[in-house]
C-alpha positions as CSV (number, residue, x, y, z in Angstrom):
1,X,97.0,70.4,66.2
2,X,97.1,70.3,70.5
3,X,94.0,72.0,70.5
4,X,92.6,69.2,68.7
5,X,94.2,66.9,71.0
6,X,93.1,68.4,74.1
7,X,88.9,68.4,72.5
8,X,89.5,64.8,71.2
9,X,91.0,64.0,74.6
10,X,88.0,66.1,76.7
11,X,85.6,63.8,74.5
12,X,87.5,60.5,75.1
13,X,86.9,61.6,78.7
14,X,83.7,62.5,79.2
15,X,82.4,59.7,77.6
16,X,84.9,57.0,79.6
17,X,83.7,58.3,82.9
18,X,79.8,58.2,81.8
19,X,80.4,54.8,80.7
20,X,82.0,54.2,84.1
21,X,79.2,55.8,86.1
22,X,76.7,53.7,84.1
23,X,78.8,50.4,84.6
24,X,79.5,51.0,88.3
25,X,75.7,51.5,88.5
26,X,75.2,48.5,86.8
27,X,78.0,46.6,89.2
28,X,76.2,47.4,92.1
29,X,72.5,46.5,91.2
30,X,74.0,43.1,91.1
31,X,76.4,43.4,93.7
32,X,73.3,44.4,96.0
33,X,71.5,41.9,94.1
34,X,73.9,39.2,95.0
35,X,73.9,40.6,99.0
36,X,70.0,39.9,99.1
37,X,70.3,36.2,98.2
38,X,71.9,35.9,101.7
39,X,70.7,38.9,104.1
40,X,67.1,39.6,103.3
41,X,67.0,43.7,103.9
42,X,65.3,44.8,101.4
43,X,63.2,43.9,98.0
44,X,64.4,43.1,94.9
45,X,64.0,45.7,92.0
46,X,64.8,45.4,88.6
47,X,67.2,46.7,86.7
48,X,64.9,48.6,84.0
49,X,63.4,50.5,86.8
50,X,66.4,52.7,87.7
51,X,66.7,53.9,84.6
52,X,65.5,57.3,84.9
53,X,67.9,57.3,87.9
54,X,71.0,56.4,85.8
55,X,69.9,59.1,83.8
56,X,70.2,61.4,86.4
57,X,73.2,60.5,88.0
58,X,75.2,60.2,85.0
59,X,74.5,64.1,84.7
60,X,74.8,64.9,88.1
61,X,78.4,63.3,88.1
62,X,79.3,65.1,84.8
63,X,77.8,68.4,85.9
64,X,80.2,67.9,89.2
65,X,83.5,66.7,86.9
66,X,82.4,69.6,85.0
67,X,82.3,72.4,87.9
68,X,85.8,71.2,89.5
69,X,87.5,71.6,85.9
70,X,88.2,67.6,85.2
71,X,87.6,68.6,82.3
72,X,89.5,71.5,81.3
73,X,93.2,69.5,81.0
74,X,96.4,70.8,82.2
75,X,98.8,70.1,80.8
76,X,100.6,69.1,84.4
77,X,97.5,67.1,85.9
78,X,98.8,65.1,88.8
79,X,97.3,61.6,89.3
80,X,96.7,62.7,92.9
81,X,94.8,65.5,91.7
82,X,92.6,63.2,89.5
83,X,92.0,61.1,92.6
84,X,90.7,63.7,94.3
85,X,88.8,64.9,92.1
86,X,87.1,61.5,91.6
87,X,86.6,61.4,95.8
88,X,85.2,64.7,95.4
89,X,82.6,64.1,92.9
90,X,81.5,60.9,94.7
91,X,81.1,62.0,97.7
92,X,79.1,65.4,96.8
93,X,77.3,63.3,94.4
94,X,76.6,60.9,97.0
95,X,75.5,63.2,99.3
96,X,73.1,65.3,96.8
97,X,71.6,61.8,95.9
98,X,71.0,61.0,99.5
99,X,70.1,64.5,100.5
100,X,67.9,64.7,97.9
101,X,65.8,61.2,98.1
102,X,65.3,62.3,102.3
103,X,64.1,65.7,101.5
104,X,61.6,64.2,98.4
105,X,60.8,61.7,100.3
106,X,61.2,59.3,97.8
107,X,62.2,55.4,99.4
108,X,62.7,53.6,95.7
109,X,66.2,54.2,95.4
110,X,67.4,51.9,98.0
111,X,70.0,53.5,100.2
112,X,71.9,50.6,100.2
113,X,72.5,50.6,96.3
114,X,73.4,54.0,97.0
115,X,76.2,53.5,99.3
116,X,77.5,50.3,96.8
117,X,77.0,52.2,93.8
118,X,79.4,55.3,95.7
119,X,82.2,52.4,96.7
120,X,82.0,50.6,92.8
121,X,82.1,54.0,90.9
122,X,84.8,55.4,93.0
123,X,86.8,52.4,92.7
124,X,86.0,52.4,88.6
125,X,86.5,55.7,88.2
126,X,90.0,55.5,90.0
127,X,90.9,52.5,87.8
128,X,90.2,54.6,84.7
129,X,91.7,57.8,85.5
130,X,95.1,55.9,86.6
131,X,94.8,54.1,83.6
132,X,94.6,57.1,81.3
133,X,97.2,58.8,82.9
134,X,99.7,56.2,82.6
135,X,99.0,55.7,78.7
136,X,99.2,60.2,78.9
137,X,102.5,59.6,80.7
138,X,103.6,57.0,78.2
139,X,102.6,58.9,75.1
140,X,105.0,62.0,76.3
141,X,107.9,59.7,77.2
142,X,107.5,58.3,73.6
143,X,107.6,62.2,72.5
144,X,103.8,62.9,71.8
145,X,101.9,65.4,73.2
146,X,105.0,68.1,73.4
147,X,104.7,71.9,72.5
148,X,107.6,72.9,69.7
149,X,109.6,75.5,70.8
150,X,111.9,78.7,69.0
151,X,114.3,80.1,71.3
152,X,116.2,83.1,69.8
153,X,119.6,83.8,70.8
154,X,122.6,82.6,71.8
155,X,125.6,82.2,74.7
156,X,124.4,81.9,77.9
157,X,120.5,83.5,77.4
158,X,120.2,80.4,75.2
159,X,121.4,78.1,78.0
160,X,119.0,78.6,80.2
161,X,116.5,79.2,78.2
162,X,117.2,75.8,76.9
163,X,117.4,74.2,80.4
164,X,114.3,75.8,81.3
165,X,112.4,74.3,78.4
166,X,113.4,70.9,78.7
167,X,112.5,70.6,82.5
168,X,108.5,72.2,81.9
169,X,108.0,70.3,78.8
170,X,109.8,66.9,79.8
């Protein structure tokens, strides 16, 4: 039963954060969109046209999750270890998207989408990951999500043994 809880939970994951990294895109087209009614830097591009670059971040931000194990679940996975892993994928993501359009020399994915798209999807992706830990954390205080236990024994093996379980599993 946990294993299935940990590869419904992995799903439930994966697809949150590439529903995040398409919305965040998607937040700061118009975001960017919004900043060129005001200060002219740039032109206009729809929408429909970065798809094939939504494509490709969405896996490069997966592959990245992927590689530093955001996937894999602890059991004991801090918040402040999800948050850097999200800084961590954003900004080597980033940087490979960057990186990448300079060395192609490819100029239609504007920089400056770029840079919002890194501050919307960090700030999304920190939303969600806070927000799943605290329904995590919620679900073990409620007692879900705990590993049952046979302890042999008795006097003062027992004890501790007892005391040991209830501080790694509480």
């Amino acid at each position: 039963m946990l294993k299935g809880f940990f590869d419904f939970r992995r799903q439930i994951s994966i697809t949150l954060d590439i529903l995040v990294v398409i919305g965040s895109f998607v937040v700061a087209y118009f975001i960017r969109s919004f900043i060129l009614k005001f200060i002219p830097f740039g032109e206009p591009i729809e929408l429909g046209n970065y798809w094939e670059l939504m494509v490709v971040i969405t896996f490069l931000w997966w592959w990245i999750f992927s590689l530093q194990g955001a996937y894999a679940f602890d059991r004991f996975t801090s918040l402040s270890q999800e948050i850097k892993t999200v800084f961590k994928t954003v900004f080597f993501g980033t940087l490979i998207l960057l990186s990448g359009a300079f060395l192609l020399k490819i100029y239609f994915p504007a920089r400056s989408l770029i840079v919002i798209f890194a501050a919307a999807n960090f700030s999304l992706l920190v939303l969600e990951k806070t927000v799943i830990y605290y329904i995590i954390s919620d679900l073990k205080k409620r007692g879900y999500h705990k590993k049952p236990v046979i302890i042999v024994g008795t006097g003062e093996g027992l004890i501790l043994a007892e005391s040991f379980f209830t501080f790694i599993f509480i």
